[in-house]
C-alpha positions as CSV (number, residue, x, y, z in Angstrom):
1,X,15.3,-0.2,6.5
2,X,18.1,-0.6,8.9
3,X,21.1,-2.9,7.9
4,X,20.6,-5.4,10.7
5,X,16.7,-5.7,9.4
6,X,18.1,-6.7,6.0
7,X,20.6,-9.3,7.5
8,X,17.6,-10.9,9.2
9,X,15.6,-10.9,5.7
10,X,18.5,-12.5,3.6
11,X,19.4,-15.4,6.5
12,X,15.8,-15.6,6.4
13,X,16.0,-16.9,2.9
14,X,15.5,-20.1,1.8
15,X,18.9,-22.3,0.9
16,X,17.7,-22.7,-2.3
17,X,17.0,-18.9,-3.3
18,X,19.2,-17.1,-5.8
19,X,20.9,-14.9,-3.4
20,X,21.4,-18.0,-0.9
21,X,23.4,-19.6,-3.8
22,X,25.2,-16.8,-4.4
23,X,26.8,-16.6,-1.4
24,X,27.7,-19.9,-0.7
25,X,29.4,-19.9,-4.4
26,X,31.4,-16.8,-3.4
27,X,32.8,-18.2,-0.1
28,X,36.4,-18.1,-0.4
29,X,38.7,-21.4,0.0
30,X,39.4,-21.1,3.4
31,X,36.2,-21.0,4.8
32,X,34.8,-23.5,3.0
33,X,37.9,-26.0,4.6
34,X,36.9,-24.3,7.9
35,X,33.0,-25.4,7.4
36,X,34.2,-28.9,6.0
37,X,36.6,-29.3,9.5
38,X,34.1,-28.2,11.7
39,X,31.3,-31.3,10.2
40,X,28.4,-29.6,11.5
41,X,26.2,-29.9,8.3
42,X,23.0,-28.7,10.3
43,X,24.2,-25.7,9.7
44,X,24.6,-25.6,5.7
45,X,22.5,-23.4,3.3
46,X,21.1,-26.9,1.8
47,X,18.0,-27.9,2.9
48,X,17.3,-31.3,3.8
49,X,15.4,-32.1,0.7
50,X,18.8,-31.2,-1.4
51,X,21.3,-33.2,1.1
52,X,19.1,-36.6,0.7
53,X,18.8,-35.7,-3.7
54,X,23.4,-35.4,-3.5
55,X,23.8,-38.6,-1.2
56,X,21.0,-40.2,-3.8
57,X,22.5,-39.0,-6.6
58,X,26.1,-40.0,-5.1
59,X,24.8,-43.6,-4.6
60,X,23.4,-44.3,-7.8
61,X,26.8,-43.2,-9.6
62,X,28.7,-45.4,-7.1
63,X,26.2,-48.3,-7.9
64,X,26.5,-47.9,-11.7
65,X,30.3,-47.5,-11.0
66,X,30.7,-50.9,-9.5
67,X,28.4,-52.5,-12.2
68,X,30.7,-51.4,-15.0
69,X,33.5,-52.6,-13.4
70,X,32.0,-55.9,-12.6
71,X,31.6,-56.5,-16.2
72,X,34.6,-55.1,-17.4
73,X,37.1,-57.6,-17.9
74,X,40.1,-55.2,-18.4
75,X,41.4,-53.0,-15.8
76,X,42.3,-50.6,-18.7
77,X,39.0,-49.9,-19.6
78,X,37.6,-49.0,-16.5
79,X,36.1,-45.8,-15.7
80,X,37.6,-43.1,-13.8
81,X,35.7,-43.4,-10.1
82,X,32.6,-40.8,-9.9
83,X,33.0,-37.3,-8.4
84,X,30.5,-36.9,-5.2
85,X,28.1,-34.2,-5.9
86,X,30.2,-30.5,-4.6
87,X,28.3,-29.6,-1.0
88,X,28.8,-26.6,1.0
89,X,31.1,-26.8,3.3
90,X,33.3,-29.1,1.3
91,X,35.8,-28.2,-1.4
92,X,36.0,-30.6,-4.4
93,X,38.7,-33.5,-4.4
94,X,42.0,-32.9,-5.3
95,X,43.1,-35.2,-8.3
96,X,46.3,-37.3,-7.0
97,X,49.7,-36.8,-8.7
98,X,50.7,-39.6,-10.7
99,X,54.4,-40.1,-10.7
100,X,55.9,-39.4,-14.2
101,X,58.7,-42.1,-15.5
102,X,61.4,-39.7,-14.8
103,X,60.0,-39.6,-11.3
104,X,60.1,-43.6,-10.9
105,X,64.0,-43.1,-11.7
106,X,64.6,-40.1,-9.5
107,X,63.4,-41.8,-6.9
108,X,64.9,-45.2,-7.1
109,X,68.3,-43.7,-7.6
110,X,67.4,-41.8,-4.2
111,X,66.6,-45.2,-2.7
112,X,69.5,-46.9,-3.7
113,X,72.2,-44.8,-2.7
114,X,72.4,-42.1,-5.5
115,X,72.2,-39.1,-3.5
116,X,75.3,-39.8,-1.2
């Protein structure tokens, strides 16, 4: 078997085989923000069937996300917002930094003149 017969046999693989999933989980960082920049998700190793199952599955945890927070009367007690299902082609979401007290005083000293 030549090497370029075996290249056509594994793209030939459905997205949902072992060695499919494999390789999508072993792309490096930077390719997967290259895939997410150029938006062409046509070209992904998900099939159809497994997009539409995510956006489903995204949808139901944003519509159960809302409903607890419609009947929670406390801000406090609200749940952290759900994480979309992981796709190819798109790294997870970064958490945001949340600015420590010292931070808060660091700063308004810097606004008001402290770092003349």
């Amino acid at each position: 078997m030549t090497w370029r017969r075996l290249r056509v046999i594994i793209q030939g693989l459905p997205p949902e085989s072992r060695t499919m999933t494999a390789l999508r989980n072993a792309l490096p960082e930077a390719d997967l923000d290259e895939q997410a920049e150029q938006g062409r998700p046509e070209e992904g190793r998900w099939s159809q069937l497994e997009q539409l199952v995510a956006a489903s599955c995204d949808r139901l945890a944003r519509i159960e996300y809302v409903l607890i927070c419609a009947n929670t009367e406390k801000k406090s007690q609200r749940p952290d917002r759900p994480e979309p299902m992981r796709r190819p082609g798109a790294a997870p979401r970064r958490k945001k930094s949340t600015l420590s007290d010292a931070g808060a005083q660091t700063l308004f000293e810097l606004i008001n003149g402290g770092a003349a």
